[in-house]
C-alpha positions in Angstrom: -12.3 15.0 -163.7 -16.2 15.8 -163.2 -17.4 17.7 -160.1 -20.6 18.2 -158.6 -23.5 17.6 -160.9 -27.4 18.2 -161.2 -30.3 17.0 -162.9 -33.8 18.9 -164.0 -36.4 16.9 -166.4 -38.7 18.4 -168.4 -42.1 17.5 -169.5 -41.2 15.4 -172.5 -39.5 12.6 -170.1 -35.8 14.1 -171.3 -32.9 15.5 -168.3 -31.0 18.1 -168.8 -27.5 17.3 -166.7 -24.7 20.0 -165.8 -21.6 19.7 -164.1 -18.4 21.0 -163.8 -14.8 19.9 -165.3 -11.5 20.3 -164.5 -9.9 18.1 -166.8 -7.9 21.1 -168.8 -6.8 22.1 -165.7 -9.7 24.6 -165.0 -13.2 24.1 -163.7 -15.4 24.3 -166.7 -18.9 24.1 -167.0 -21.1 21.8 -169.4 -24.5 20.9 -170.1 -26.2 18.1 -172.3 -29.5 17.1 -172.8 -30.4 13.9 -172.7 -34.1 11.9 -173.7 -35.4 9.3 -171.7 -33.3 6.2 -173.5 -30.1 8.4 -172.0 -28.6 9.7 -175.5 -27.6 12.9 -176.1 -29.5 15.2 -178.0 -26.9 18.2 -178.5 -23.3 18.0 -178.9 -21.7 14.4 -178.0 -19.8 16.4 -175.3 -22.3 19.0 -174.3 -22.6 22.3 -174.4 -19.5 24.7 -172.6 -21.1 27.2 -170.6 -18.1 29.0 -169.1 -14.4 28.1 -169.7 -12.4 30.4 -167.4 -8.9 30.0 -165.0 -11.0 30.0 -161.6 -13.5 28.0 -160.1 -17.2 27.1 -160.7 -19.0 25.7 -157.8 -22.7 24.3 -156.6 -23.8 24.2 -160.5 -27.5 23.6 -160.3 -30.2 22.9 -163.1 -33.9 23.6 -163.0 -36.6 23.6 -166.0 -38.1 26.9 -166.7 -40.6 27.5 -169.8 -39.0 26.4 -172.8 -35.9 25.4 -170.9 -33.0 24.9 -168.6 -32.0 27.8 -165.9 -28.3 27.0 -164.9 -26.8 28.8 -162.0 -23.6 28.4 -160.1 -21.1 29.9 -157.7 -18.3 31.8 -159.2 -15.2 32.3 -157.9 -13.8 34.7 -160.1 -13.3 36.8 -157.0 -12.0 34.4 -154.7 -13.9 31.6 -152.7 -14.6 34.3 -150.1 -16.5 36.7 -152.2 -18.4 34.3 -154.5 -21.2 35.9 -157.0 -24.2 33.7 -158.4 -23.9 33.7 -162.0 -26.6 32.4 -164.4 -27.5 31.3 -167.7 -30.4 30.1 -169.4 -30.6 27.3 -172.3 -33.3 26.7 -174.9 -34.8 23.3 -175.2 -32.2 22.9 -178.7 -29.0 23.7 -176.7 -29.1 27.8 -177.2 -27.4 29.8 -174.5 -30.1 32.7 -174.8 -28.1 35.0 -172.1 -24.5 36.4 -172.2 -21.8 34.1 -173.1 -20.7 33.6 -169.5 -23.7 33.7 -168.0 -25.2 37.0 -166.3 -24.5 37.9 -162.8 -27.7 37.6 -160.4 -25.8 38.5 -157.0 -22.8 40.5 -157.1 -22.2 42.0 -153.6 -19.1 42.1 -151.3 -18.5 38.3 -149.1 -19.8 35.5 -150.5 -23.1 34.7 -152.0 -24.9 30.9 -151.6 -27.3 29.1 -154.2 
């Protein structure tokens, strides 16, 4: 089952679309590029960002450079004390950062995207 999805273009006329997925039983994160005919130009499936046993939520997409700049709410921590966690993919469907994404606000309650 797919959750809560966003959309960024970049300059080309391709989207980059991420949500998340729960159809293992946790709330994975994907991403796949698409040009503007709407085929995929990574993996057929896209690309896994984070495959945890907690929550992901509020996934959004933006184009950046060379690029896709993902962030999302994690809930590793509990839905009361969410962190924003990021990650950053090249236009071929690279994660450049750390494998499940690097924390950009880590503080005690919740943070918001």
């Amino acid at each position: 089952m797919e959750y809560e999805g966003s959309v960024a273009r970049d300059p080309y006329g391709n989207f980059c679309l991420v949500w998340s997925d729960a159809s293992n039983g946790d709330r994975n994160i994907y991403a796949q590029l698409y040009n503007s005919a709407a085929e995929p130009l990574w993996n057929d499936d896209g690309i896994t960002l984070i495959s945890a046993d907690y929550y992901f939520i509020n996934v959004q997409a933006c184009r950046s450079g060379d690029g896709f700049f993902i962030v999302w709410e994690d809930a590793a921590n509990g839905y009361d004390n969410l962190d924003l966690l990021g990650q950053f993919i090249n236009d071929g469907g690279e994660m450049l950062w750390a494998a499940d994404g690097v924390p950009l606000a880590l503080t005690e309650n919740s943070q918001r995207n």
